[in-house]
C-alpha positions in Angstrom: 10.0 -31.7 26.0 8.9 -31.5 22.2 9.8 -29.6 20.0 8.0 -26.6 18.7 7.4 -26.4 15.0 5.3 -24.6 12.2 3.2 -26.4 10.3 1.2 -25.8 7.2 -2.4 -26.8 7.3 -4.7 -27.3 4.6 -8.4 -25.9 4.8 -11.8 -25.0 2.6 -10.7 -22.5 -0.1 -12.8 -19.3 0.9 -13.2 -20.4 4.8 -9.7 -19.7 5.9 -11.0 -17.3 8.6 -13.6 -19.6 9.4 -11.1 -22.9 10.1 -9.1 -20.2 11.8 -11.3 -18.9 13.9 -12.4 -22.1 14.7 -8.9 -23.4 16.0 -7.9 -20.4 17.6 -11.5 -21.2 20.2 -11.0 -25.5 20.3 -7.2 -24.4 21.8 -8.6 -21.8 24.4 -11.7 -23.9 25.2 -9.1 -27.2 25.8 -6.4 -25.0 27.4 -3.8 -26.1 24.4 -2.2 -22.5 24.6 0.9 -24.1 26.3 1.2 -26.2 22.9 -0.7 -24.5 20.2 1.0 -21.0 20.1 -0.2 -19.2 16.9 -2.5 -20.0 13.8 -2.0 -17.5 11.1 -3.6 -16.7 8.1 -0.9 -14.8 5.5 -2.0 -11.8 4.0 -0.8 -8.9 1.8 -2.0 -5.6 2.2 -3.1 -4.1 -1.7 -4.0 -0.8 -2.6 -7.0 -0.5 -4.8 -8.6 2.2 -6.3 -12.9 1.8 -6.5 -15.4 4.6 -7.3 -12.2 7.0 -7.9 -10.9 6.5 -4.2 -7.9 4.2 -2.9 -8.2 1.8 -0.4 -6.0 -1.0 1.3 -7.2 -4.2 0.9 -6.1 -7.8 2.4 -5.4 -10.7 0.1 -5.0 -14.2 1.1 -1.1 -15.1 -0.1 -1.7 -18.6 -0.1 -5.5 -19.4 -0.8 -6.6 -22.1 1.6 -3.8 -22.3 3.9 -3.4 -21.7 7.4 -0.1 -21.9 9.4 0.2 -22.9 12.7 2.7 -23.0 15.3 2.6 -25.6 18.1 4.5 -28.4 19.5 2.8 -32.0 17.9 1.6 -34.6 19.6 -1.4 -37.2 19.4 -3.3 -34.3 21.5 -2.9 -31.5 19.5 -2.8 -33.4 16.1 -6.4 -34.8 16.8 -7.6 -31.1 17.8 -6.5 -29.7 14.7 -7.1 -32.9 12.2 -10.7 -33.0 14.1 -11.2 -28.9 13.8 -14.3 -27.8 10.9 -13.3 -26.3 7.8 -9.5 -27.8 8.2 -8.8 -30.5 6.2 -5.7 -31.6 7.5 -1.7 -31.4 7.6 0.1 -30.8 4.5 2.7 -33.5 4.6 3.6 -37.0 3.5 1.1 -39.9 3.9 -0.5 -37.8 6.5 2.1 -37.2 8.6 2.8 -33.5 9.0 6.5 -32.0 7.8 7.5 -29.1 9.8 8.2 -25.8 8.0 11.7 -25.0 7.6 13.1 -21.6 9.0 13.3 -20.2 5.2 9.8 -21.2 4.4 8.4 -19.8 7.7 10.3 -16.4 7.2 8.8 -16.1 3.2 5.3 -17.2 4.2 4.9 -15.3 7.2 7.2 -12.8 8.0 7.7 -11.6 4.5 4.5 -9.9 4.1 3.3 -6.4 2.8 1.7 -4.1 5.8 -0.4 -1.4 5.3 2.7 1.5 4.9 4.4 -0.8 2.3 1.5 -1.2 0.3 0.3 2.3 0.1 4.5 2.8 -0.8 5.2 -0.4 -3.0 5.4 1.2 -6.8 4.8 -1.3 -9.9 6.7 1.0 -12.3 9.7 3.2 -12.6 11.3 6.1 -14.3 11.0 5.6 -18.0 8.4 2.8 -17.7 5.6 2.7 -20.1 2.1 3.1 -18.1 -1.5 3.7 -19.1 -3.9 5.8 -16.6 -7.2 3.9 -14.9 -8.7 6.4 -13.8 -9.6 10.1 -13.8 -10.1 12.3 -16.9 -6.9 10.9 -18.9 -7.9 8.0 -18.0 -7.0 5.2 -20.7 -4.6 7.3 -21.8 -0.6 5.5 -22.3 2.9 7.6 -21.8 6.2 7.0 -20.3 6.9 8.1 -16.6 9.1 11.0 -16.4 9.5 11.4 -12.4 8.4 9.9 -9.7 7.4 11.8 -6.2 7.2 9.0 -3.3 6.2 12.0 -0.3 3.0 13.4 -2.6 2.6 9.6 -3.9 2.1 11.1 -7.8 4.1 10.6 -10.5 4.9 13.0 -13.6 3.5 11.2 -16.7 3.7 12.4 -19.9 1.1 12.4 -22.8 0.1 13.0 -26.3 -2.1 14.9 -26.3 -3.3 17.9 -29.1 -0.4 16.6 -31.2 1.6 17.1 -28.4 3.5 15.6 -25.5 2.7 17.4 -22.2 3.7 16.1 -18.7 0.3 15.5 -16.1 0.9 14.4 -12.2 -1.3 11.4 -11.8 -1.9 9.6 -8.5 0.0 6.3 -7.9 -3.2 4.4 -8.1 -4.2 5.6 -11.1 -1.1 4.2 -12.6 -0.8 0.9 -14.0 2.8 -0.8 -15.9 2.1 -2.3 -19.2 
């Protein structure tokens, strides 16, 4: 029997879902599922603050890319080759290179849910931030604690010719 591999494919920048999407109904509407297991699109989950509240956003790792998983042969290579919005295999000459375990585990396994996102800090203790948001924001001081559980962090501030510590949001916070 063949061996099953993960391959990356290349597709129309901005139609990822599309291609996807597209794949995902060829291999149900052949009845490939014994040979073309998964297509993926990565993602990382981003938290981003609009109109003053935070929301989790997803954000295409690898910007028209797919990944699929499946065991190659002239079948399943002419479904996917022949599939709208993908462009083909990424490989040599146009032969398709199989993944290795590494790159599989960073491109798909390694990615930011929902939990990690909100979680995932971009400064530390002692770090040098300005504030985008909220009435200081704009302002610039230098992180004097950080409270994962209430997801604020002390900041303090000059302000009135004075430094005075404020608890600001994590996503109001940004490194410089």
């Amino acid at each position: 029997m063949a061996e099953c591999n993960w391959y990356l494919l290349h597709t129309y920048s901005g139609a990822e879902e599309k291609a996807r999407n597209n794949l995902e109904q060829k291999v149900k509407t052949l009845a490939l599922a014994d040979r073309v297991f998964s297509v993926v699109l990565p993602v990382d989950n981003k938290v981003i603050i609009k109109n003053g509240e935070r929301k989790v956003k997803q954000e295409k790792v690898y910007p028209g890319y797919l990944v699929v998983e499946m065991i190659m042969d002239d079948e399943t290579w002419n479904v996917v080759t022949h599939t709208p919005g993908i462009l083909g295999f990424v490989g040599n000459y146009g032969k398709p290179i199989p993944l290795s375990d590494e790159e599989v585990e960073r491109i798909i396994k390694n990615r930011v849910s929902e939990e990690e996102a909100v979680a995932k800090l971009h400064f530390e203790v002692g770090d040098t931030v300005q504030i985008i948001g909220g009435p200081f924001d704009g302002m610039q001081g230098k992180v004097e604690s950080i409270s994962p559980e209430k997801e604020k962090a002390r900041i303090k501030l000059m302000m009135f010719g004075r430094e005075m510590p404020v608890e600001i949001d994590f996503g109001f916070i940004k490194k410089i």
